[in-house]
C-alpha positions as CSV (number, residue, x, y, z in Angstrom):
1,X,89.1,42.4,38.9
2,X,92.2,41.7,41.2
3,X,95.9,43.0,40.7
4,X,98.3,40.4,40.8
5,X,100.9,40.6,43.6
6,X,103.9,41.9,42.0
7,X,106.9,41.0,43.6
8,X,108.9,44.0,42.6
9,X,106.7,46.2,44.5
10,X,107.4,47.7,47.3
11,X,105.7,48.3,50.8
12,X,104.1,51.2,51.4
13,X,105.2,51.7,54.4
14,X,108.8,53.0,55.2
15,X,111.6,50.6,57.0
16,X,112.7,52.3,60.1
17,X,116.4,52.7,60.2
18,X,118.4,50.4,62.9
19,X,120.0,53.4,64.8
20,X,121.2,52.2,68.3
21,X,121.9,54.4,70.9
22,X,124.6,54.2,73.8
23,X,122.3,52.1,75.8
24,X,121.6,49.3,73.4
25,X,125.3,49.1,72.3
26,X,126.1,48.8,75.9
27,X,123.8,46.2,76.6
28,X,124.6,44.1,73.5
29,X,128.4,44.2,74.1
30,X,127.8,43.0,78.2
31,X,125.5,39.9,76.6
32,X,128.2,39.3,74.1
33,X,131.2,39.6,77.0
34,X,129.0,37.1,79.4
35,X,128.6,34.6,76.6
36,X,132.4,34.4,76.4
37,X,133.0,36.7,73.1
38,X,136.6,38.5,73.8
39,X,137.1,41.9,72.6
40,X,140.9,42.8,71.2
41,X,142.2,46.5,70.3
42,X,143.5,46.2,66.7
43,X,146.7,48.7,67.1
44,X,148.0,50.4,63.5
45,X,151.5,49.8,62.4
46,X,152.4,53.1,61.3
47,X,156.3,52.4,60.1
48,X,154.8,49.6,58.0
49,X,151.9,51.4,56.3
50,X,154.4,54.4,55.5
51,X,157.0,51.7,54.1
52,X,154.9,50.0,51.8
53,X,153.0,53.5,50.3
54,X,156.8,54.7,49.5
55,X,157.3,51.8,47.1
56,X,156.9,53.1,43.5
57,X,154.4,50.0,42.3
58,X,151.6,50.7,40.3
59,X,147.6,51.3,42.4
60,X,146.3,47.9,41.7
61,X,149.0,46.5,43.9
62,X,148.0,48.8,46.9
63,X,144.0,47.5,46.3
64,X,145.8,43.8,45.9
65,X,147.1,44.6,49.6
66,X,144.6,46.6,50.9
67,X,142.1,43.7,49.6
68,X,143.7,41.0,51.8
């Protein structure tokens, strides 16, 4: 007699981990820079961040911002 295949179950066999090295990072971001992408430096607004964490409001106004 057969098992049914169980859906649930999992593979014996393990998933390998995605872990890039320098070499494949720096070969994906050239492909992605010749096929027009742009890449932008996201610079933090210190003043600002320090500003808004002085205000006495309550922490699920800081999540609300933090959130988007």
């Amino acid at each position: 007699m057969k098992k049914k295949f169980n859906i649930k179950r999992k593979s014996r066999k393990g998933v390998v981990a995605f872990k890039p090295n320098r070499a494949f990072l720096n070969e994906a971001m050239g492909a992605y820079l010749e096929n027009g992408g742009k890449i932008t430096k996201i610079e933090m607004d210190e003043k600002a961040f320090q500003s808004f964490m002085a205000h006495p409001e309550n922490p699920t106004a800081v999540d609300d911002f933090l959130r988007g």
